[in-house]
C-alpha positions in Angstrom: 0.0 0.0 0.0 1.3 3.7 -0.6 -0.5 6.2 1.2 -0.9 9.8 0.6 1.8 10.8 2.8 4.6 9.1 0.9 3.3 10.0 -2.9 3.4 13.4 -0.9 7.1 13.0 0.0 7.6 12.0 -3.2 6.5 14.4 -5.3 8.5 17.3 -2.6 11.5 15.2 -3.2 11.7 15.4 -6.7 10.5 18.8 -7.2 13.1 20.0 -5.4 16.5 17.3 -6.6 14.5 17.4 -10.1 14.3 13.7 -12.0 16.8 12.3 -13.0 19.0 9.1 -12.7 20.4 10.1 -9.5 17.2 11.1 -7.6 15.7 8.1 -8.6 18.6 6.2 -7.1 18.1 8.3 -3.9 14.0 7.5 -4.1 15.0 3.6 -3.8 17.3 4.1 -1.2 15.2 6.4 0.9 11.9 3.8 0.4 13.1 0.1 -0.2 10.2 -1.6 0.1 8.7 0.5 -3.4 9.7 -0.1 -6.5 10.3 2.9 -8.7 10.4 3.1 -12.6 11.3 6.7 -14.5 10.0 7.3 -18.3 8.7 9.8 -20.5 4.8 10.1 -20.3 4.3 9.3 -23.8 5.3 5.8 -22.6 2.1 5.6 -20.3 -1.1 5.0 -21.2 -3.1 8.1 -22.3 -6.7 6.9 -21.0 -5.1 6.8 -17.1 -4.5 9.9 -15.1 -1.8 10.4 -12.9 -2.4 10.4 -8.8 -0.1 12.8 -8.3 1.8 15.3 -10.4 5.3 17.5 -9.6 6.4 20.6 -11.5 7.6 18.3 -15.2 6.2 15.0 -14.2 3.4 12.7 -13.1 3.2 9.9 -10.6 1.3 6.9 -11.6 0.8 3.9 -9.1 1.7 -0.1 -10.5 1.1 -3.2 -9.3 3.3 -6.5 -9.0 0.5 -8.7 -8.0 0.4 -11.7 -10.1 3.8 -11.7 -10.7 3.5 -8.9 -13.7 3.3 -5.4 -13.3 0.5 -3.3 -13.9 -0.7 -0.2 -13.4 -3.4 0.4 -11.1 -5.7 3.3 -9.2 -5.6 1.4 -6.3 -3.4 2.6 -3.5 -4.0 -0.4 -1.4 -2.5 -3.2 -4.3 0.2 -0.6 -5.5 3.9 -1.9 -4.7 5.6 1.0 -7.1 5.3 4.5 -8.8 6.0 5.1 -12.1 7.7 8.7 -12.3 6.9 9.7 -15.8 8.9 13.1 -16.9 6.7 15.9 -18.8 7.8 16.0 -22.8 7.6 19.5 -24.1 5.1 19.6 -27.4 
């Protein structure tokens, strides 16, 4: 489960090192337990919506239930967050 507390966290924490490769590091080292993927957001899904969104990016929730991950909208299944970076038109 991630609550809103730590997508709250989250977002601060990149808003402020900005994403990249090294604050993505620093994300997995600061929560363990999560699992954390970075892309561009024309590499998610246009139908879903974010549950969170930073200054250049959105935060999207995923799953590893099953043994596949997926993304979901349900906080409660979510094991991850899927950082995906803002592309300028």
């Amino acid at each position: 489960m991630i609550d809103a507390d730590t997508l709250a966290q989250v977002v601060a924490h990149v808003d402020q090192a900005g994403l990249d490769t090294a604050t993505v590091a620093g994300l997995r080292q600061a929560w363990p337990l999560l699992h954390f993927t970075w892309c561009s957001e024309d590499e998610v899904p246009a139908r879903l919506k974010p549950v969170a969104e930073g200054r250049n990016f959105g935060l999207y929730l995923v799953s590893g239930a099953d043994h596949c991950v997926a993304f979901t909208d349900h906080p409660e299944a979510a094991t991850g967050l899927v950082l995906a970076a803002h592309t300028e038109d």
